[in-house]
ROZA-662414 format. One line per field, with one value per residue (C-alpha): residue number from 0; x negated, y negated, z negated. Coordinates in nm, 2 decimals, padded with zeros to 4 digits. Example, Ala and Ser with C-alpha at 12.3 -4.5 7.8 and 13.67 -1.06 7.14 Angstrom:
! residues 2
seq	(0,1)
east	(-01.23,-01.37)
north	(00.45,00.11)
up	(-00.78,-00.71)
//
This chain:
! residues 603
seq	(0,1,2,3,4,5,6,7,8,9,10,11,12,13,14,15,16,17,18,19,20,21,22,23,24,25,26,27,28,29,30,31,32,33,34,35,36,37,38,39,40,41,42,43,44,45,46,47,48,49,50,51,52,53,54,55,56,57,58,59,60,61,62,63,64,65,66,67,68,69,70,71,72,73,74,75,76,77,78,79,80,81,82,83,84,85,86,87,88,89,90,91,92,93,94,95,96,97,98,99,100,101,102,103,104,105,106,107,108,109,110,111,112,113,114,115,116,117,118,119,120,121,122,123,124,125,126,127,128,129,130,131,132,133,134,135,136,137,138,139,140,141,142,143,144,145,146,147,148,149,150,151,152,153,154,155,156,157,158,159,160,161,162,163,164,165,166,167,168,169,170,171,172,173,174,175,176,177,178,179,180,181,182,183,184,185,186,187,188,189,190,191,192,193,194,195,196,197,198,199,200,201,202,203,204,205,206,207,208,209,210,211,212,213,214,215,216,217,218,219,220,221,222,223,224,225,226,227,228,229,230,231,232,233,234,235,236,237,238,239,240,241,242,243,244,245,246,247,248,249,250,251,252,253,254,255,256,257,258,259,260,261,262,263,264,265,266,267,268,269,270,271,272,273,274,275,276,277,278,279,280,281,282,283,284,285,286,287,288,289,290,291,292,293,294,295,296,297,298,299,300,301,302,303,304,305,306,307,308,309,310,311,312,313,314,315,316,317,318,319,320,321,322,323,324,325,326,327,328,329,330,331,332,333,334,335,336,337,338,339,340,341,342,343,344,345,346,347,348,349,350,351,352,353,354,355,356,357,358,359,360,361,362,363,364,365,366,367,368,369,370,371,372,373,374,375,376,377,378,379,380,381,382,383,384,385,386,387,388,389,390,391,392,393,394,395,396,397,398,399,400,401,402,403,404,405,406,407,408,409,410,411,412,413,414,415,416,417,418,419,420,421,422,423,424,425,426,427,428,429,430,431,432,433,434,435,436,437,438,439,440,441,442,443,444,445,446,447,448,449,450,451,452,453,454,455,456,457,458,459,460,461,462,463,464,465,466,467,468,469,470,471,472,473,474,475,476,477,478,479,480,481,482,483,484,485,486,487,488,489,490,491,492,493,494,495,496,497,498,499,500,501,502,503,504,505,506,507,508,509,510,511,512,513,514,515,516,517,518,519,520,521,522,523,524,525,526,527,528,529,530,531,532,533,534,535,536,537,538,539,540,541,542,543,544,545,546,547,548,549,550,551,552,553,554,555,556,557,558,559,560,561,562,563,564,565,566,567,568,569,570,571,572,573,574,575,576,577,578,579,580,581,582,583,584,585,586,587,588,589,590,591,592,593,594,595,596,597,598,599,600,601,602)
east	(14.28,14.13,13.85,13.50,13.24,12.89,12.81,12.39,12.39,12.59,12.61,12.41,12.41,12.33,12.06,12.21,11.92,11.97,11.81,11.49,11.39,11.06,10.83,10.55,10.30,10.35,10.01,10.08,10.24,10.57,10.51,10.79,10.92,10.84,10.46,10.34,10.02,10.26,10.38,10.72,11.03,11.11,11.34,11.03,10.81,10.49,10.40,10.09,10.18,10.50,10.76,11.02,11.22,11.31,11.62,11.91,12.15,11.85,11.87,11.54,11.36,11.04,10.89,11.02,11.31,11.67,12.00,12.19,11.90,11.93,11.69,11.87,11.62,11.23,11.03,10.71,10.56,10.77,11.07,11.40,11.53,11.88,11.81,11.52,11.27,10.91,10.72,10.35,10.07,09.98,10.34,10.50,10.88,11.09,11.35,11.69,12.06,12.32,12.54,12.49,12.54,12.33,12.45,12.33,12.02,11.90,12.13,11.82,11.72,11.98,11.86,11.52,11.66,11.99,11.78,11.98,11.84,11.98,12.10,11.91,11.60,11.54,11.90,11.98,12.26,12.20,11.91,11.81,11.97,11.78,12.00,11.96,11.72,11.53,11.50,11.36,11.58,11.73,11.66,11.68,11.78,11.68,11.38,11.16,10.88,10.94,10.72,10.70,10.57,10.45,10.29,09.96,09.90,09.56,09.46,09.17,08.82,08.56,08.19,07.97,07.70,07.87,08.10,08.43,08.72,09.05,09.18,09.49,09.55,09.80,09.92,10.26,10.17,09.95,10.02,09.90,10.13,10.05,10.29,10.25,10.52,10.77,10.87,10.55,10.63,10.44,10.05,09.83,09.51,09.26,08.95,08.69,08.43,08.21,08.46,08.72,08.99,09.11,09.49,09.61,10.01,10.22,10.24,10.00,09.62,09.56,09.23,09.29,09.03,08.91,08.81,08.88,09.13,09.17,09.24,09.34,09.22,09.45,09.29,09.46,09.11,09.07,08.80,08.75,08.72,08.64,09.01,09.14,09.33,09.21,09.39,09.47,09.50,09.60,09.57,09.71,09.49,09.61,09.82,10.11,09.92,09.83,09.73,10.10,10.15,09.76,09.56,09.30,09.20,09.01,08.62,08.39,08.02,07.85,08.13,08.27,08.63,08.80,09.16,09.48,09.85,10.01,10.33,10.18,09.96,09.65,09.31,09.18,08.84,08.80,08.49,08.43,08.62,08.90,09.16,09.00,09.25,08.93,09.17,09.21,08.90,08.93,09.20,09.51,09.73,09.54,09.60,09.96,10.02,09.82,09.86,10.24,10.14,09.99,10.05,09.69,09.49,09.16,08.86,08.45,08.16,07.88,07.57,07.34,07.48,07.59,07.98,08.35,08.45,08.85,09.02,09.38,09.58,09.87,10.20,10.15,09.83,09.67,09.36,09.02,08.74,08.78,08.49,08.38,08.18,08.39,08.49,08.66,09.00,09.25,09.63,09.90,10.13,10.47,10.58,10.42,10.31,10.11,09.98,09.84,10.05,10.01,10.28,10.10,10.35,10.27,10.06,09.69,09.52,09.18,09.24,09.05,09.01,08.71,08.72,08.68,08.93,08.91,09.19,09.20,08.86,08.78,08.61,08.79,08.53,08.78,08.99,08.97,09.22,09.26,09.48,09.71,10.08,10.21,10.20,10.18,09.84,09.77,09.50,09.25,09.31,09.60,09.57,09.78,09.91,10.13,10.35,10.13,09.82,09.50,09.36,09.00,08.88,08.57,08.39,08.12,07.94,07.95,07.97,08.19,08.28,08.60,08.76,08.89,09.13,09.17,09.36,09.36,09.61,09.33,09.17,08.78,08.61,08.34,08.33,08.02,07.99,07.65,07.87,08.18,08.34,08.49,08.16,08.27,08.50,08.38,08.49,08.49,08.80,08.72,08.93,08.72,08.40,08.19,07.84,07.57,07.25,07.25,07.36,07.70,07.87,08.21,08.43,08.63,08.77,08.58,08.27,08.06,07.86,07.57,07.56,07.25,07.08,07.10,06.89,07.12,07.28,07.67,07.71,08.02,08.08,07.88,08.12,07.92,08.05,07.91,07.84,08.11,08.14,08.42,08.34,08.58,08.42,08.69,08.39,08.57,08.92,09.11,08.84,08.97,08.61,08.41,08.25,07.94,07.68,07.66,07.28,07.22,06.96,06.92,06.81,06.82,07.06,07.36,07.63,07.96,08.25,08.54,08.55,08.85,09.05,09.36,09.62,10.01,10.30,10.01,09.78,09.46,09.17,08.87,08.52,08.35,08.20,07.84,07.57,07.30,06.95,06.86,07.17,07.18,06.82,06.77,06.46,06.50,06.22,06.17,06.08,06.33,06.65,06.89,07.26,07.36,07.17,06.84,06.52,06.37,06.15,06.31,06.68,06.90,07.12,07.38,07.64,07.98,08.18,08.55,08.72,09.09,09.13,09.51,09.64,09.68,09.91,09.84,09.46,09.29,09.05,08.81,08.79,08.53,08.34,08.30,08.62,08.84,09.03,08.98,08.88,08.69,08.73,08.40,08.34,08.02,07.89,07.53,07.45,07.13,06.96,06.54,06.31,06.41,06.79,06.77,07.04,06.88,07.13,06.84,06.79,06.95,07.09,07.09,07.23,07.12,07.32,07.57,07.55,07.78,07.68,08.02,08.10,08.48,08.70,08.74,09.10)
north	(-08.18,-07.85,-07.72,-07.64,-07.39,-07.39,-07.02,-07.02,-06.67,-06.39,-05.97,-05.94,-05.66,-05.68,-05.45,-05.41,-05.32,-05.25,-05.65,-05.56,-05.78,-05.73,-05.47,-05.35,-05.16,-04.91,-04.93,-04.61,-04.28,-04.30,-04.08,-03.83,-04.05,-03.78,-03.75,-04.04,-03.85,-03.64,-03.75,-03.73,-03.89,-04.24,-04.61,-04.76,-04.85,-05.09,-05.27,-05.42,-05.76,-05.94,-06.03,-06.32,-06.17,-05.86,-05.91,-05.71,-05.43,-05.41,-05.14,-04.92,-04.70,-04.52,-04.16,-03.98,-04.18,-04.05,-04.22,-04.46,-04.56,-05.01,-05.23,-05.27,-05.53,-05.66,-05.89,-05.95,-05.65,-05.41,-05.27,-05.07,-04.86,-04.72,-04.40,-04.15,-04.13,-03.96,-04.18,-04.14,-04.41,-04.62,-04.58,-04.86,-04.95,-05.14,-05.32,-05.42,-05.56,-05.30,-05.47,-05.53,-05.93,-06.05,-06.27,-06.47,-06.59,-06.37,-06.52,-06.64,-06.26,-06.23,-06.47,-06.26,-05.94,-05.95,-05.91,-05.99,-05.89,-05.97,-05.75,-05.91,-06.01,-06.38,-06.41,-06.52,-06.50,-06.15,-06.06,-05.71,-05.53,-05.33,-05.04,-04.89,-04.61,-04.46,-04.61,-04.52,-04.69,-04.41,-04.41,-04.13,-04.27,-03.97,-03.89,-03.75,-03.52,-03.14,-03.03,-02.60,-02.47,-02.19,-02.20,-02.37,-02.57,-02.64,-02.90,-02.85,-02.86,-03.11,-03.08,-03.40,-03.28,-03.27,-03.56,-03.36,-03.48,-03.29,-03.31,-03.52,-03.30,-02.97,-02.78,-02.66,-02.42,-02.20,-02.02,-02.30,-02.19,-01.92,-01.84,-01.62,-01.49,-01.78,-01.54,-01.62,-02.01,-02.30,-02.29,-02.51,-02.44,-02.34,-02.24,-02.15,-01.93,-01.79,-01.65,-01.60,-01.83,-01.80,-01.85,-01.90,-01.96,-02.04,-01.70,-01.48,-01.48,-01.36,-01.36,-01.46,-01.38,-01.65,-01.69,-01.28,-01.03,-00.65,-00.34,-00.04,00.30,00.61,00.71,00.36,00.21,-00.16,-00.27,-00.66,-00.78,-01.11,-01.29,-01.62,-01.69,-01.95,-01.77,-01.39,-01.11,-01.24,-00.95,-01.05,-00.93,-00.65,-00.82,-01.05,-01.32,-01.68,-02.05,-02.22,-02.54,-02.62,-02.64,-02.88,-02.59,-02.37,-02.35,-02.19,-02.06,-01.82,-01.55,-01.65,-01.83,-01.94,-02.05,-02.06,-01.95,-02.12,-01.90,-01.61,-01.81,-01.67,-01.77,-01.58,-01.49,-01.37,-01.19,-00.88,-00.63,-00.85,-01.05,-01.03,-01.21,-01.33,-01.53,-01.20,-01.16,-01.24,-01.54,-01.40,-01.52,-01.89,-01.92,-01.82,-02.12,-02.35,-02.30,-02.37,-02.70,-02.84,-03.11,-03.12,-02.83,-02.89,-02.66,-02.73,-02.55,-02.66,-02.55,-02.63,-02.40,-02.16,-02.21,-02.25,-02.53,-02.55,-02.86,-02.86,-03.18,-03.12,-03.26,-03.26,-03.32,-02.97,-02.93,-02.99,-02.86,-02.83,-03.05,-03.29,-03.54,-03.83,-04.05,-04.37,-04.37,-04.65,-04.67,-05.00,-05.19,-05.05,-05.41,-05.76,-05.78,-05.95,-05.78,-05.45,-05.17,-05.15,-04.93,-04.79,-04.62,-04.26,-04.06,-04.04,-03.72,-03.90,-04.23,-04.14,-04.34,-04.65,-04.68,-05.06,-05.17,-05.40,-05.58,-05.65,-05.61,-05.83,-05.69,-05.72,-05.77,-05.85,-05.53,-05.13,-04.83,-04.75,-04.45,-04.33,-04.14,-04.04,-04.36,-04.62,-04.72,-04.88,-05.15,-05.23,-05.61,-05.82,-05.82,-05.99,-05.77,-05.85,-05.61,-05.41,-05.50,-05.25,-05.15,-04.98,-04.77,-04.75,-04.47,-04.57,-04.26,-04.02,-03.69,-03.62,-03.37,-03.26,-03.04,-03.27,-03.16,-03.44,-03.36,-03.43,-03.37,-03.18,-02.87,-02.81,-02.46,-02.30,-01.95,-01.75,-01.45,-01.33,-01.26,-01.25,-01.45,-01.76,-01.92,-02.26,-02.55,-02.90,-03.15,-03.41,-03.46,-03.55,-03.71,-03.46,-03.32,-03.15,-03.04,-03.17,-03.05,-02.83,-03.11,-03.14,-03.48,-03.59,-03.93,-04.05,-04.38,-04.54,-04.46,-04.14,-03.96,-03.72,-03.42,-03.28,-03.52,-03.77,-03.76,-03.75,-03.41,-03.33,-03.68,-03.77,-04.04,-04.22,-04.02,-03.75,-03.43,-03.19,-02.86,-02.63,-02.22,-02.04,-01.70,-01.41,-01.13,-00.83,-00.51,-00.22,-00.42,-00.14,-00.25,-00.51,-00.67,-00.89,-01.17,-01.25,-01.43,-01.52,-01.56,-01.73,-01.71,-02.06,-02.40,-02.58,-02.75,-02.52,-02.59,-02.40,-02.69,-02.40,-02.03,-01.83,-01.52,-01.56,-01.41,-01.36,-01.62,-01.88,-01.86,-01.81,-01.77,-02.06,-02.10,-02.41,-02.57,-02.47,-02.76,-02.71,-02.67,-03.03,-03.22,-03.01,-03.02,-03.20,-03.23,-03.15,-03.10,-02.77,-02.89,-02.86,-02.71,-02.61,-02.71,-02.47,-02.30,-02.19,-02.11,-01.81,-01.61,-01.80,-01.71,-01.90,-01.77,-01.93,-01.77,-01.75,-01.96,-01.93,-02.27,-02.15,-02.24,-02.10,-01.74,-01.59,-01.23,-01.18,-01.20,-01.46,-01.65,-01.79,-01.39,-01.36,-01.52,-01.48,-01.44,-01.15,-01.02,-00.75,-01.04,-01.37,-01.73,-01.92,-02.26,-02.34,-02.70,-02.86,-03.18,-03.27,-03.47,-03.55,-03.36,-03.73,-03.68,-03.97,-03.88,-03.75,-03.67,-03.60,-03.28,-02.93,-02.69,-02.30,-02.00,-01.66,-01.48,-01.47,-01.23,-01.13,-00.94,-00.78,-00.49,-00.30,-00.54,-00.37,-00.52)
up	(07.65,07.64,07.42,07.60,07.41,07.51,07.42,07.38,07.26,07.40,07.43,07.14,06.86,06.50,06.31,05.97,05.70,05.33,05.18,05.02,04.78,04.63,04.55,04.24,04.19,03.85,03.65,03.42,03.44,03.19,02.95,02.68,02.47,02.17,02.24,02.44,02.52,02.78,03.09,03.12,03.21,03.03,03.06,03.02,03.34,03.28,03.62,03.72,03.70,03.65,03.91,03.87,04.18,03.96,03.73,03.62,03.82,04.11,04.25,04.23,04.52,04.51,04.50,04.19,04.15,04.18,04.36,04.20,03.95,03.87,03.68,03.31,03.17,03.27,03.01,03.18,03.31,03.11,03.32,03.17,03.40,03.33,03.33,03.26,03.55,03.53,03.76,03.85,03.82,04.14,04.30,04.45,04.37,04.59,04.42,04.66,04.57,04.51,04.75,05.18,05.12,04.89,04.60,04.27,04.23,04.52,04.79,05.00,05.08,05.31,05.60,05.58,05.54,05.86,06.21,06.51,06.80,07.22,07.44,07.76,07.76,07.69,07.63,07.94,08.23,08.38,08.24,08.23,07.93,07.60,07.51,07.13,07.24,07.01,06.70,06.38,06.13,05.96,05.57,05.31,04.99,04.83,04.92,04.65,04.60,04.62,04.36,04.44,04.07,04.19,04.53,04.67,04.99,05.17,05.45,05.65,05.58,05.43,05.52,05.40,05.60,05.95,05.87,05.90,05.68,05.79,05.41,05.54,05.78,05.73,06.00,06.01,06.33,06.03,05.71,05.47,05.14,04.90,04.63,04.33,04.15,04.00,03.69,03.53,03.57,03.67,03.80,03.52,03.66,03.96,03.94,04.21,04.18,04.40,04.66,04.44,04.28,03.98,03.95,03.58,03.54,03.22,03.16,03.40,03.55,03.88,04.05,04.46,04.76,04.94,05.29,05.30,05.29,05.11,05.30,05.15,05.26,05.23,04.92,04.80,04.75,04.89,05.09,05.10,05.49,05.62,05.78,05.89,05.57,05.30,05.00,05.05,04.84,04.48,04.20,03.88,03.56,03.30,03.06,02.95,02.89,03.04,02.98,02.88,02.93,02.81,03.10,02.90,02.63,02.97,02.93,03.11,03.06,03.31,03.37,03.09,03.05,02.76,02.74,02.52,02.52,02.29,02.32,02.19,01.96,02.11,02.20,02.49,02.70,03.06,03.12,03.30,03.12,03.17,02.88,02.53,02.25,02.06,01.82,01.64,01.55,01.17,01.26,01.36,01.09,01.13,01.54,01.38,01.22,01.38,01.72,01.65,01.51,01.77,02.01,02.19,02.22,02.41,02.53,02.52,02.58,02.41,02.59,02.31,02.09,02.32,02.15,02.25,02.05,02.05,01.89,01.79,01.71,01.46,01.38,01.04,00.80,00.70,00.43,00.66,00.37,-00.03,-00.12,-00.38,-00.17,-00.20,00.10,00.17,00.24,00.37,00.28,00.35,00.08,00.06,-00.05,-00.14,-00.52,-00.76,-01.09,-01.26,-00.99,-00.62,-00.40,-00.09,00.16,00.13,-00.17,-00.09,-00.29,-00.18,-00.42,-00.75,-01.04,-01.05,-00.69,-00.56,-00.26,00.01,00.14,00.50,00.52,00.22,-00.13,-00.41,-00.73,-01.03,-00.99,-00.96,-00.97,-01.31,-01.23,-00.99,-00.98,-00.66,-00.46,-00.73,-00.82,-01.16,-01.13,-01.39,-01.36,-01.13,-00.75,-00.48,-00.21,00.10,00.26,00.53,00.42,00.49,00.18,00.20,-00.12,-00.15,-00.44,-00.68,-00.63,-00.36,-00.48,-00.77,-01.02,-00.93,-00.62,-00.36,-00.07,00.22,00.46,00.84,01.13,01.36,01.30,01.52,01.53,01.72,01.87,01.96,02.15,01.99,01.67,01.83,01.60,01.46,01.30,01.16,01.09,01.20,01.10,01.40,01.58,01.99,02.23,02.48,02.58,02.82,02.83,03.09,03.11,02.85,02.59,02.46,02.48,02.33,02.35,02.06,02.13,02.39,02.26,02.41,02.15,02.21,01.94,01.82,01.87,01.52,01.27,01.00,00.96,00.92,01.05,01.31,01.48,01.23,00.93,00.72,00.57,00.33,00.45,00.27,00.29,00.15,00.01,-00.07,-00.32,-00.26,-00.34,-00.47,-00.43,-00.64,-00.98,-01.21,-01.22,-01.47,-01.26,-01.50,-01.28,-00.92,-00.70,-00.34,-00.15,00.06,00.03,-00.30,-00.44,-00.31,-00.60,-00.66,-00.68,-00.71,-00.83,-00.91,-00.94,-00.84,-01.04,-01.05,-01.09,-00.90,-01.26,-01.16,-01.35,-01.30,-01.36,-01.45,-01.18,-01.11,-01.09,-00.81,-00.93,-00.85,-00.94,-01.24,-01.38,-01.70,-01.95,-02.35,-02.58,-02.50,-02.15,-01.82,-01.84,-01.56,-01.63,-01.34,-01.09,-01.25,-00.94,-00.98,-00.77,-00.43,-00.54,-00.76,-01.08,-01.28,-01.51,-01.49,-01.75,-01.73,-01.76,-01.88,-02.26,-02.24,-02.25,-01.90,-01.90,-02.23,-02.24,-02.43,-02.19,-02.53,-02.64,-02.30,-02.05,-01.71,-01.45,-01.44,-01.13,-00.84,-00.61,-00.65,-00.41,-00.45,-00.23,-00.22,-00.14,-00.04,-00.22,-00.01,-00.22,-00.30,-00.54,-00.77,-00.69,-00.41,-00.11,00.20,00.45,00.68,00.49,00.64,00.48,00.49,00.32,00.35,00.09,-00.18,-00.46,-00.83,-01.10,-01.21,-01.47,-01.52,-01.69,-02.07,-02.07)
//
C-alpha cells in the first residue's frame, strides 16, 4: 500500500541569520589598566545592569570591538572579555553564539533566530511568486570606527533662533574634511575664537580661518577673502611645540592661552607675539622634573586673581612646603597586634612624638606615640590593632618647634602675567576648576568649593596651611659672608623655622630657629623680652645664632656666632596668632621685605 504525503508547505527558501542572543548597554568607558583615570583598552567591561542570557565563549559585536572577540567570564554586571578592547560609554553590545545552530543552555534562540519565509504568497497552489530582490541582509562583522587623528569633519549648521538643526547631516557631495599634517600627531584640542580656530596637535599649533579664505598677492602678502569653506587656510605658529597628549592643562583669559607639552617639559602661553615657554621663567629645572612625574596635568584660570593656576598629579610623593605647623596624618596596621609597638605599612615623617590616635574613627585616651623608627611606632601604653585598621594621629599642639617636610603626590602653582612669573605654591590639590563670573570655583570629590570667599585664610577644602616663603640670600656670591642678623618688614609674628648655609660633603651650617615677635615674647623682671624677633620702629630684628656644636671643615662653630657661607636658605613661616597668643586663622599675612646684616668671614 503506498505512502501518501500531504505537503502543506512547499517552494520555500530559508533566510539564514547569525542567532543573536541578547544585548547591553556599557555604563563606563574601559579605562588603561596602569592609570585607570585614562581611557583605554581593557578585559574588563562594566554594563548597566546584569544579564543572565550572557555566559561564557559568546561571541561579542559592537562599535570598537575587533573579530573574533568571546565573553571569557560575567559576575553580575562585570564582563571579561578575552581580549583587550577600548570601548566607549553608552555603546550597546550584542552578544551571539559562536556557532550557526545554537547549543547549551541557549538552544531555545534558535527557533527565534531561523526565519523561513514562502516563495508564493499565502503559500498556496500557484500563487504569485516573491523573488530575493533586494535585500539588506548583508552584515560586516568588522565594522568599527575609523578614527582619522588628524583631520576634522563638520555637518551643517545650527541656528536656535531659526530652528535649523542640520548637525546630523554631512554631505558627501562637499568638502567637509580638513586635515593638518599627521607628522605632528593626533589633534587634542579646538578652539574657536572669533573667526578663527585654533588647531593645537600633540606636537604643533596652527591657527585656521573660518568661514574665509587667504589670497596671496604677487608680493606673497595674503589677503583674507570671504569663501564657501567652513575651515580654510590653516597656518601653523613659529615653533616645535604643542599640547601632547594633555588637552585638560589649556586655559584661556582674554587673548591669552595657556597650555602644556609635556614632552618638552614645558609650560607655554599664546598671546600675540606668538609661543612664550613661560615655564622658564625662573622654573626650568622644576617643569624638568615634575612635568615627567606626572600622570594628570590640569589648567585654570582664576579670574579673581587674574592667575594661571596649573595642577600636576605625581607618581610618586614629592616635599609640598617645609613647615612646622603640625597636621594630622592617617597610616594602616601592617599586621594585628596587641602591646607597646604598632607596625604601620609605610614610614610616615609626619608622626611625631605625644601625638594621640584614633582607631577607625575611635579616640584612643590610655595610649600615645612615645617614639617612632622607620615604620614601627613605640606606644606609651598597650593598644590593640588589627591588620588594616585606619589609624588617625592627631597633635597636641599645632605648631611645633621643629622643621617638618610632608609630602604630597601633587604639586599647585599660580602664574601671573603682571610679574610674569611663577608667584606661589598652593597647597590644594583639585579634581578641576573653572572660573564663572569673575570667581574661581574648584571640585574635589563631589563637593564644589568657592575660593576667596572663606573667612578663614590659607584654608582648603576645610584643611589649613601656613603661609611659607623660601628665601635664597646669594649678594656678592664670590664673598664667604658672616650672616649676623636678619630684619623683615611685614606682619607680626613672621618666624624663621630654618636657616642655613649649605656647605660641602651635604654639612651645612644652621641657625637656631627664630621665634616670631608674638610667639616669642616673654616677661622677666626687667620687663618684656623678645626670645626672637624683636619690633622696632615697624621692622623686626633678630640675631643670628648658629646651631652646630661640632666642627665643620675645620672651623670650630662655638669659636663664632652667626652662619658662614657665600649663600644663605631661610624659610620663613607665619604663625597667625592674637596679641594674647590665641590662634586666629582669620588673620592675613604679608611680607614686604627680607633683609641680613653680613660682614667678610675672618676665616
Amino acid at each position: 500500500m503506498a505512502l501518501t504525503l500531504k505537503i502543506k508547505y512547499f517552494n520555500t527558501f530559508v533566510l539564514r541569520e547569525e542567532p543573536t542572543i541578547t544585548s547591553s548597554i556599557v555604563t563606563s568607558p574601559t579605562v588603561d589598566p596602569n592609570d585607570n583615570t585614562v581611557i583605554g583598552a581593557n578585559t574588563n567591561v562594566v554594563l548597566t545592569s546584569g544579564n543572565n542570557s550572557i555566559v561564557q565563549d559568546l561571541v561579542v559585536h559592537g562599535p570598537g570591538i575587533t573579530e573574533n572577540v568571546t565573553v571569557s567570564s560575567i559576575s553580575g554586571v562585570n564582563l571579561v572579555l578575552s581580549s583587550a578592547q577600548k570601548i566607549e560609554k553608552g555603546v550597546t553590545l550584542t552578544f551571539s553564539s559562536p556557532t550557526p545552530y545554537p547549543t547549551g543552555n541557549n538552544v531555545q534562540a534558535a527557533d527565534k533566530e531561523w526565519h523561513i519565509e514562502e516563495s508564493r504568497i499565502k503559500g498556496g497552489f500557484n500563487e504569485k511568486t516573491v523573488d530575493f530582490g533586494a535585500k539588506a541582509f548583508i552584515v560586516d562583522k568588522n565594522y568599527s570606527r575609523n578614527h582619522r587623528a588628524n583631520a576634522m569633519i563638520y555637518s551643517g549648521i545650527f541656528n536656535s533662533r531659526t530652528g535649523i538643526n542640520n548637525t546630523n547631516q554631512f554631505s558627501i557631495s562637499e568638502n567637509i574634511t580638513k586635515a593638518v599634517d599627521s607628522a605632528y600627531g593626533s589633534i587634542q584640542k579646538l578652539h574657536a575664537e572669533d573667526t578663527n580656530l585654533l588647531v593645537l596637535q600633540e606636537n604643533k599649533v596652527h591657527n585656521a580661518l573660518i568661514d574665509k579664505d587667504a589670497i596671496f598677492t604677487a608680493e606673497g602678502g595674503n589677503i583674507s577673502t570671504a569663501a564657501k569653506v567652513v575651515i580654510g587656510q590653516i597656518t601653523p605658529y613659529l615653533g616645535e611645540f604643542g599640547i601632547g597628549k594633555n588637552p585638560e592643562s589649556f586655559a584661556v583669559y582674554g587673548f591669552r592661552k595657556y597650555f602644556v607639552d609635556k614632552d618638552r617639559s614645558a609650560v607655554l602661553r599664546l598671546s600675540r607675539d606668538g609661543i612664550t615657554e613661560i615655564s622658564s621663567y625662573g622654573m626650568k629645572s622644576f617643569f624638568r622634573e615634575h612635568l615627567q612625574l606626572s600622570n594628570r596635568i590640569q589648567g585654570m584660570y582664576d579670574l579673581h586673581s587674574k592667575s594661571y593656576i596649573l595642577n600636576l598629579g605625581l607618581e610618586k610623593p614629592k616635599v609640598q612646603n617645609e613647615q612646622s605647623y603640625i597636621n594630622n596624618t592617617t597610616a594602616l596596621a601592617a599586621e594585628s597586634s596587641s602591646g607597646f609597638y604598632l607596625k604601620i605599612k609605610s614610614a610616615n615623617s609626619m608622626i611625631l612624638p605625644e601625638m594621640n590616635f584614633k582607631i577607625n574613627g575611635v579616640l584612643n585616651l590610655q595610649s600615645s606615640v612615645k617614639s617612632i623608627q622607620g615604620s614601627t611606632i613605640t606606644l606609651s601604653a598597650p593598644a590593640v590593632f588589627v591588620e588594616g585598621d585606619r589609624i588617625e594621629f592627631i597633635p597636641r599642639r599645632e605648631f611645633g618647634i621643629d622643621l617638618l617636610k610632608p609630602v604630597s603626590k601633587y604639586k599647585t602653582l599660580s602664574f601671573d602675567d603682571k610679574v610674569n612669573g611663577w608667584t606661589s605654591f598652593l597647597t590644594y590639590n583639585p579634581n578641576f576648576g573653572g572660573s564663572v563670573a569673575s570667581n574661581f570655583y574648584t571640585w574635589n570629590g563631589a563637593n564644589l568649593y568657592k575660593h576667596h570667599s572663606n573667612l578663614d585664610k590659607n584654608t582648603f577644602y576645610g584643611v589649613f596651611q601656613p603661609s611659607t616663603v623660601k628665601i635664597v640670600s646669594n649678594q656678592n656670591p664670590s664673598l664667604v659672608k658672616h650672616y649676623k642678623t636678619v630684619n623683615y618688614e611685614g606682619t607680626n609674628n613672621w618666624k624663621i623655622i630654618s636657616l642655613k648655609s649649605p656647605a660641602e660633603d651635604e654639612q651645612n651650617y644652621n641657625a637656631y630657629p627664630i621665634p616670631g615677635n608674638i610667639t616669642g615674647r616673654y616677661s622677666d623682671f626687667d620687663g618684656v623680652k623678645f626670645a626672637g624677633f624683636t619690633p622696632l620702629e615697624k621692622k623686626y630684628y633678630a640675631n643670628v645664632v648658629i646651631k652646630d656644636t661640632q666642627s665643620i671643615t675645620g672651623i670650630s662653630s662655638l669659636t663664632t656666632t652667626g652662619v658662614k657661607g657665600f649663600f644663605a636658605e631661610t624659610v620663613l613661616e607665619h604663625e597667625p596668632v592674637n596679641n594674647n597668643k590665641t590662634t586666629n586663622k582669620k588673620k592675613h599675612a604679608e611680607l614686604f621685605s627680607v633683609g641680613f646684616n653680613y660682614e667678610q668671614s675672618l676665616y
